[in-house]
C-alpha positions in Angstrom: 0.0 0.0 0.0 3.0 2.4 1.0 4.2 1.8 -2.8 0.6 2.6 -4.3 0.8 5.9 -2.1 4.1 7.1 -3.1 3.2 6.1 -6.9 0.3 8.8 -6.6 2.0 11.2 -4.7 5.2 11.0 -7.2 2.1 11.3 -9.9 -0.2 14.4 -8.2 3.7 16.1 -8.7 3.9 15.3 -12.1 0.8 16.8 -12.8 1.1 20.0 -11.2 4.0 20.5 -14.1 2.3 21.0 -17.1 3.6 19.6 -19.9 4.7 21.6 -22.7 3.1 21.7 -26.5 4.9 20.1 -28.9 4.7 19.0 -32.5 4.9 15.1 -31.4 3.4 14.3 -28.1 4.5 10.8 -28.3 8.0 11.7 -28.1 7.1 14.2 -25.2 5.6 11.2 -23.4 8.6 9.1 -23.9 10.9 11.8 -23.0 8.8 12.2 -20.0 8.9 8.2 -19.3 12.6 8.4 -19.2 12.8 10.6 -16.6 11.4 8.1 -14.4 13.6 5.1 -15.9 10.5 3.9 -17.9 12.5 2.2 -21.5 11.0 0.8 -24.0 9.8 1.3 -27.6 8.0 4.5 -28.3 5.6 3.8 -30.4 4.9 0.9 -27.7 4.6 2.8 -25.1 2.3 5.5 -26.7 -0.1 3.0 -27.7 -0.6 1.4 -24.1 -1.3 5.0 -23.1 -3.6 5.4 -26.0 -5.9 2.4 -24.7 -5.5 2.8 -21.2 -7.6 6.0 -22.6 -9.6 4.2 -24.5 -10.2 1.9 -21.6 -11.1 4.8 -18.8 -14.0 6.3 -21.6 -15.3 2.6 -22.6 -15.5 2.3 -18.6 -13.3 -0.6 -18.9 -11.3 0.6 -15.9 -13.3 2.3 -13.6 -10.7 3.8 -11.5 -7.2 4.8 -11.7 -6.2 1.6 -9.7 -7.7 -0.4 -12.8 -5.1 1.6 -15.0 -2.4 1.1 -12.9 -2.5 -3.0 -12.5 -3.7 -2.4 -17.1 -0.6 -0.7 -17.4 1.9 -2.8 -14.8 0.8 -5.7 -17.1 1.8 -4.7 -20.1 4.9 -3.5 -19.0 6.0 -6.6 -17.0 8.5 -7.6 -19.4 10.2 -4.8 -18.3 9.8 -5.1 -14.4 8.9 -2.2 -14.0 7.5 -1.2 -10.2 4.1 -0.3 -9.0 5.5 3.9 -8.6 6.5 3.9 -12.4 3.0 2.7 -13.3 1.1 5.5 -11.6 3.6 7.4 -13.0 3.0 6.2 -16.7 -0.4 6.8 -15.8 0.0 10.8 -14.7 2.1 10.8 -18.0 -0.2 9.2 -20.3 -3.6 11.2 -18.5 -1.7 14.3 -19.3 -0.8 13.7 -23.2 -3.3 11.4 -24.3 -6.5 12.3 -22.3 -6.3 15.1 -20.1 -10.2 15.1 -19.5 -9.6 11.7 -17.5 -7.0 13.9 -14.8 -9.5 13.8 -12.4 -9.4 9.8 -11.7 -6.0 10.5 -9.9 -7.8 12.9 -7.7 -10.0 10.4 -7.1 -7.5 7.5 -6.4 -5.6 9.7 -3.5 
């Protein structure tokens, strides 16, 4: 639970910087996803963003908990931790579907 905590915490402080406009926001996000030791493919890792999207309007995940455990799965090859999954999903809320913010609210 201590992990899930600091993953939203180290997310809320990712949201409160805005993320600048660019011409390609799926290089933003990867550059972004580096800077919390999330590798990968980009195009890769835009797409699981893109669904995890897809999946908060089809109310497929209802919560940003059902994000979280979407995205640690399909980054498991990777081992990633619990923290950089909340913090793929700040990223990914912020570029891809900035209307959907409000679920991390909701998570703390």
């Amino acid at each position: 639970m201590k992990r899930v905590a600091a993953g939203i915490a180290a997310a809320a402080v990712a949201l409160a910087l805005a993320a600048p406009a660019q011409a390609d926001p799926d290089t933003d996000f990867t550059n972004e996803l580096h800077t919390y030791g999330i590798y990968g493919q980009k195009d890769y890792n835009a797409w699981i963003g893109k669904i995890m999207c897809k999946r908060q309007r089809n109310g497929v995940d209802r919560d940003a908990f059902a994000s979280a455990r979407f995205i640690q799965a399909q980054l498991a090859k990777n081992q990633n931790s619990t923290e950089q999954s909340w913090q793929f999903l700040g990223a990914a809320l912020r570029f891809y579907c900035p209307d959907k913010l409000p679920i991390m609210d909701q998570a703390r």
